[in-house]
matplotlib code that plots the C-alpha trace (Angstrom):
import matplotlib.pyplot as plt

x = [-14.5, -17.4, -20.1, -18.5, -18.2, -21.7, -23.0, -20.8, -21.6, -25.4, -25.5, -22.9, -26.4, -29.0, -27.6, -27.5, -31.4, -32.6, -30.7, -32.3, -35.7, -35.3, -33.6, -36.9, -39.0, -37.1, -35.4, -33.7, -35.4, -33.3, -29.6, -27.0, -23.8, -24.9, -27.1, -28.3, -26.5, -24.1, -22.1, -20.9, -23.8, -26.3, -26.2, -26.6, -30.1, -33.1, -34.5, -31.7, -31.1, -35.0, -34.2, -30.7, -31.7, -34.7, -32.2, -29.7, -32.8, -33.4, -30.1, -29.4, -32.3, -31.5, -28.1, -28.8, -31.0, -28.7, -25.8, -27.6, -28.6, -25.0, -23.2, -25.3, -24.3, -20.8, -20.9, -22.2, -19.6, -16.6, -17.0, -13.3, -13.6, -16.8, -16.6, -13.4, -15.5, -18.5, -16.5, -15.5, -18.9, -20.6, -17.8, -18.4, -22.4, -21.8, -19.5, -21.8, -24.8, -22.7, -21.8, -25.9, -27.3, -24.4, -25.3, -29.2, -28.5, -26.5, -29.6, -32.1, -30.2, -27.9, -24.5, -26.2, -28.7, -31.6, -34.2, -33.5, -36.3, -36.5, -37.4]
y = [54.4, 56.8, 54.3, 53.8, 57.4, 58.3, 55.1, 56.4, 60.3, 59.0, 56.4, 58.5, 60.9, 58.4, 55.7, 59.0, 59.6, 56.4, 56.1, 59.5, 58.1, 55.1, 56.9, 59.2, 56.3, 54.5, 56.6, 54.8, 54.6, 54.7, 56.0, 53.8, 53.2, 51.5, 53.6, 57.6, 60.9, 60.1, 63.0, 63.6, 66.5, 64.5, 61.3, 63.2, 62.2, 61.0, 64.4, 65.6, 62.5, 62.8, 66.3, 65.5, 62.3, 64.0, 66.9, 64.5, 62.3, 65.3, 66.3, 62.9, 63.4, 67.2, 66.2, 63.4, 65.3, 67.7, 65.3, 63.6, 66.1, 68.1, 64.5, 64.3, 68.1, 67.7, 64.1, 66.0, 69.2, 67.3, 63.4, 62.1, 64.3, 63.8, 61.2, 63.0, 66.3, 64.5, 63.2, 66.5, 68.2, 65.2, 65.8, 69.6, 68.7, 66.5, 68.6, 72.1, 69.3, 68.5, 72.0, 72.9, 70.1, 70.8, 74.7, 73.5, 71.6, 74.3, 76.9, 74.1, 73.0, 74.0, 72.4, 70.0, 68.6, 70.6, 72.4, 76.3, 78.6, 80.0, 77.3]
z = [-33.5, -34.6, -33.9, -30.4, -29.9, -30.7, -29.1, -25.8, -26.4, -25.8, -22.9, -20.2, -20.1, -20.9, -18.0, -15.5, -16.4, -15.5, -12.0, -11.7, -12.1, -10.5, -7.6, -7.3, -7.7, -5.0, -2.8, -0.6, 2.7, 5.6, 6.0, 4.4, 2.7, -0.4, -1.8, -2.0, -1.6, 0.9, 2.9, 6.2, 6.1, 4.3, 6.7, 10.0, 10.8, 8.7, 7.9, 6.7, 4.4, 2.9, 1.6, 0.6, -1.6, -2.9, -4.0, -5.8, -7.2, -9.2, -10.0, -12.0, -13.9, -14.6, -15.5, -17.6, -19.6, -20.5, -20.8, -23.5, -25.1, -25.0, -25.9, -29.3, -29.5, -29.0, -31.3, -34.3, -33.7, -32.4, -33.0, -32.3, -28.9, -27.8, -24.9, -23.3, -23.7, -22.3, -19.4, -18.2, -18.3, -16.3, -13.7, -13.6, -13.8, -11.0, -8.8, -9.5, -8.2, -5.1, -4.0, -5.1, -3.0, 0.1, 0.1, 0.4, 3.0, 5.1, 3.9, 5.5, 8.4, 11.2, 11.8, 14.7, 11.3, 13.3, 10.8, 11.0, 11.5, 8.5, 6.5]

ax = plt.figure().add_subplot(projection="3d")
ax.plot(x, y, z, "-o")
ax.set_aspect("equal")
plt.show()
């Protein structure tokens, strides 16, 4: 169990971080279902969806840095706790990155996907 903790506590961030990289190494292309940051907002036209993927790109690598970090943190100071802990703050990492890239987006870009002018 503490092995697996510790072992888990490291790889949630450390997994995050590399689809972070890979995703800003190769960002997916073209608008799609499979792959990229995928929103109603976010898949409105192809502009919109360059910004939006290069904005979640760097949230996975942001968060997995931190969730790494935090996970070895939280496995030294709470051990038997650590991956439920972990789980929660890569959810609230996560959702705090959704709502960041979604008020970007509505700061960038008119309802209609449009740039605004004052971009």
């Amino acid at each position: 169990m503490g092995f697996g903790n510790f072992l888990a506590s490291i790889v949630f961030g450390f997994l995050i971080l590399v689809c972070g990289i890979i995703w800003q190494k190769f960002p997916p292309k073209k608008i799609n279902y499979l792959y990229g940051y995928r929103t109603r907002r976010s898949m409105a036209n192809q502009q919109i969806w360059k910004y939006a993927n290069r904005i979640g790109a760097n949230m996975f690598v942001w968060l997995g840095i931190v969730l790494t970090v935090f996970g070895i943190l939280i496995y030294v100071l709470w051990p038997k706790s650590a991956v439920i802990i972990l789980l929660f703050v890569m959810l609230l990492g996560m959702g705090v990155g959704i709502y960041w890239c979604e008020t970007q987006l509505n700061r960038y870009f008119d309802k209609n996907g449009n740039p605004k002018s004052n971009r």
